[in-house]
C-alpha positions as CSV (number, residue, x, y, z in Angstrom):
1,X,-46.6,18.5,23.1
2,X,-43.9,16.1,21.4
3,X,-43.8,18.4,18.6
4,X,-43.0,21.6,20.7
5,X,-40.4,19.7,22.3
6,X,-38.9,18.5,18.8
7,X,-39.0,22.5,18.1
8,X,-37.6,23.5,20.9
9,X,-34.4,21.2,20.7
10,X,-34.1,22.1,17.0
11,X,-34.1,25.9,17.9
12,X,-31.5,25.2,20.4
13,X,-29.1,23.0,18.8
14,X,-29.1,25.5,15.3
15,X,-28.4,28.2,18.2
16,X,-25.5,26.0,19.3
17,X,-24.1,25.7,16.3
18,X,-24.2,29.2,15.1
19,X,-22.6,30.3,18.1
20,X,-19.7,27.9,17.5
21,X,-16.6,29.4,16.4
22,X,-14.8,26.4,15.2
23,X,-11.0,26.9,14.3
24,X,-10.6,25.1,10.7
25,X,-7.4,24.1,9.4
26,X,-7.1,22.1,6.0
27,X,-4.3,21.4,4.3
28,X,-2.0,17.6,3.0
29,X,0.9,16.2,3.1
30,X,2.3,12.4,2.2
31,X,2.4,9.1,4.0
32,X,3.0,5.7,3.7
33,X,0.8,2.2,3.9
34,X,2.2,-1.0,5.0
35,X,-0.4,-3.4,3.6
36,X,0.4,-1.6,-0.1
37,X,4.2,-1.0,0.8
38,X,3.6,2.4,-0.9
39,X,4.0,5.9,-0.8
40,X,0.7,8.3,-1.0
41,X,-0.9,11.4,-0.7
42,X,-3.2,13.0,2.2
43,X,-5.3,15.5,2.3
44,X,-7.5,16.8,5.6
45,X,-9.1,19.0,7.9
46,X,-9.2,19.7,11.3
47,X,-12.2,21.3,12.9
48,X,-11.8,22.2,16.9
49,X,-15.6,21.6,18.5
50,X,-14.0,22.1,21.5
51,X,-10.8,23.4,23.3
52,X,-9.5,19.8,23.4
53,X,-11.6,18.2,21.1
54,X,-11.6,17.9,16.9
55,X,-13.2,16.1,14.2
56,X,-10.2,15.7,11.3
57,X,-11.6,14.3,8.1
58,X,-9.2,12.9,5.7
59,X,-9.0,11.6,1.8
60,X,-6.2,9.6,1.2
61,X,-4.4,7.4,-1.6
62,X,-1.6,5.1,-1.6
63,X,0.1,3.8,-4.6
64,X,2.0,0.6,-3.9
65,X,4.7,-2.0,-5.7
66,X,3.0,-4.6,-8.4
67,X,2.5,-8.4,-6.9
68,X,1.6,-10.7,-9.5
69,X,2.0,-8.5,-12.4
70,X,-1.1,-6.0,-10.4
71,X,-0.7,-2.8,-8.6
72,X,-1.3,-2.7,-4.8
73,X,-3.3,0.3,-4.5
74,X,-5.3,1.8,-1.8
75,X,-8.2,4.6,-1.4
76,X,-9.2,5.5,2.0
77,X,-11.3,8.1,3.8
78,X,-11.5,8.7,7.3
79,X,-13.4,10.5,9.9
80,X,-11.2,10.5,13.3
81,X,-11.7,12.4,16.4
82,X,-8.9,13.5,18.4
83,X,-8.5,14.7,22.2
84,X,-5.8,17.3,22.1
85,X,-3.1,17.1,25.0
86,X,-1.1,21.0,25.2
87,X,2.6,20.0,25.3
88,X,4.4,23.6,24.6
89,X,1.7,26.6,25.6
90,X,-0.3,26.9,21.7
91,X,2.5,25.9,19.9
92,X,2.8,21.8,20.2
93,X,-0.2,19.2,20.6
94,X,-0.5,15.4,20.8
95,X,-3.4,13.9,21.0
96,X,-5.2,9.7,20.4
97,X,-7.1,9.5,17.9
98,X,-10.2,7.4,17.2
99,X,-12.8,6.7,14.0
100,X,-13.8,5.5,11.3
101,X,-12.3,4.5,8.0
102,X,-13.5,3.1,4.3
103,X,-11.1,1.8,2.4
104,X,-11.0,0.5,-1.3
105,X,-8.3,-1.6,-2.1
106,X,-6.9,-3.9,-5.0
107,X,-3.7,-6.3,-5.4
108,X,-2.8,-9.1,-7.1
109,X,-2.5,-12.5,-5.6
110,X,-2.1,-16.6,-6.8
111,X,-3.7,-20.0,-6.3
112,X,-2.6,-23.2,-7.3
113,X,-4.7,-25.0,-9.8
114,X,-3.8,-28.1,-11.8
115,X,-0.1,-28.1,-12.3
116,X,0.3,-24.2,-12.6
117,X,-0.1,-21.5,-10.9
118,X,-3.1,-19.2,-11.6
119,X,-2.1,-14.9,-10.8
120,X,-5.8,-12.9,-10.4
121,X,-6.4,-9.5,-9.4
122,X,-8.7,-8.8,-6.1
123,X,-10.4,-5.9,-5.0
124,X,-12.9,-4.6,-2.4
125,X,-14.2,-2.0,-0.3
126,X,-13.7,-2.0,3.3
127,X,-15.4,-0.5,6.6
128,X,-13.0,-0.4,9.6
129,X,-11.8,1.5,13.2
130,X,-9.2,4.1,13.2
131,X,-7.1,3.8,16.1
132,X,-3.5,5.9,16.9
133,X,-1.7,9.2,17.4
134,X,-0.6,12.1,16.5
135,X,0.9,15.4,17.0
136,X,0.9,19.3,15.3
137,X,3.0,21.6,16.4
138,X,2.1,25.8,14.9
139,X,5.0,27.3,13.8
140,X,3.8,30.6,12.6
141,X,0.3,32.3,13.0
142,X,-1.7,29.9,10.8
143,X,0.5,27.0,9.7
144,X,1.1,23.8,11.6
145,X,2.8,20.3,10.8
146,X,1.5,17.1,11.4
147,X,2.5,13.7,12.0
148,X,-0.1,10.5,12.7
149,X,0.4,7.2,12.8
150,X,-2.8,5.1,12.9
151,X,-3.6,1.4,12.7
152,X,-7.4,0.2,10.5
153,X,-8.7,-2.9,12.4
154,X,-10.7,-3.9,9.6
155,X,-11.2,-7.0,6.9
156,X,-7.9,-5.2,5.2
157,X,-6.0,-3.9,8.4
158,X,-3.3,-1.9,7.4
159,X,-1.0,0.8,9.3
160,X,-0.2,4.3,7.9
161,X,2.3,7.0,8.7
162,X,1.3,10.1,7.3
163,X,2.8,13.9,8.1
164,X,2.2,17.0,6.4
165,X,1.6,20.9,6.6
166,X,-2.1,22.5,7.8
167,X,-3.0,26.0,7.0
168,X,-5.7,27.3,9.8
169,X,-8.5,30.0,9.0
């Protein structure tokens, strides 16, 4: 019996999903990260699962000023979700936005050891919360600019700014 219901949830959730027609629009743009004080690049996605709701992944790096004789330097990517507010009738959008984020990071930094100062370069990997906001507003039939501003609550919190241009399919 367990297995016929396993089945029959299977069947019905592949039948969901092919009967889904998501919206998709991918494209980039630039922003910037406090914690690196550095300009970077984005690149993402937005796919509607619902009339209000999206998944946006996103791949971003962030190249910032040297500390210490290192490079601050930052390499993130992010799964958000966003609930999409109609502003202007299918033209302008903003919406919260919630997820997850993994970051890799390095910088340099100093301590103090016996009569000098000692510069070392630290790196990591992080696993934080997205939270923030955004908007897109569709200029033409299938492109759209962006703008987001999101904070990671993590071990490295940082906020970024990012904006950009998304081409929908």
């Amino acid at each position: 019996m367990k297995i016929i219901k396993k089945l029959v949830l299977t069947l019905a959730l592949i039948g969901g999903i092919g009967s889904m027609s998501a919206q998709v629009a991918i494209g980039g743009g630039v922003g910037y990260n406090e914690r690196v004080s550095g300009p970077g690049v984005v690149v993402k996605a937005e796919i509607d699962v619902m009339d209000n709701i999206s998944i946006s992944p996103s791949v971003s790096y962030f190249a910032g000023s040297k500390i210490y004789g290192y490079s601050r330097n930052l390499f993130a990517v992010d799964a958000n979700g966003h609930y999409k507010i109609e502003v202007m009738m299918d033209e302008l959008d903003v919406y919260p936005l919630a997820g997850l984020n993994y970051s890799s990071y390095s910088y340099g930094d100093y301590r103090y050891g016996d009569e000098s100062i000692n510069e070392y370069k630290v790196s990591g990997n992080s696993l934080g919360l997205n939270i923030g906001g955004g908007g897109r507003w569709k200029f033409a039939d299938q492109l759209s600019v962006f703008a987001e501003l999101k904070y990671v609550v993590s071990n490295y919190s940082h906020a970024v700014f990012a904006g950009g241009v998304l081409y929908q399919f």
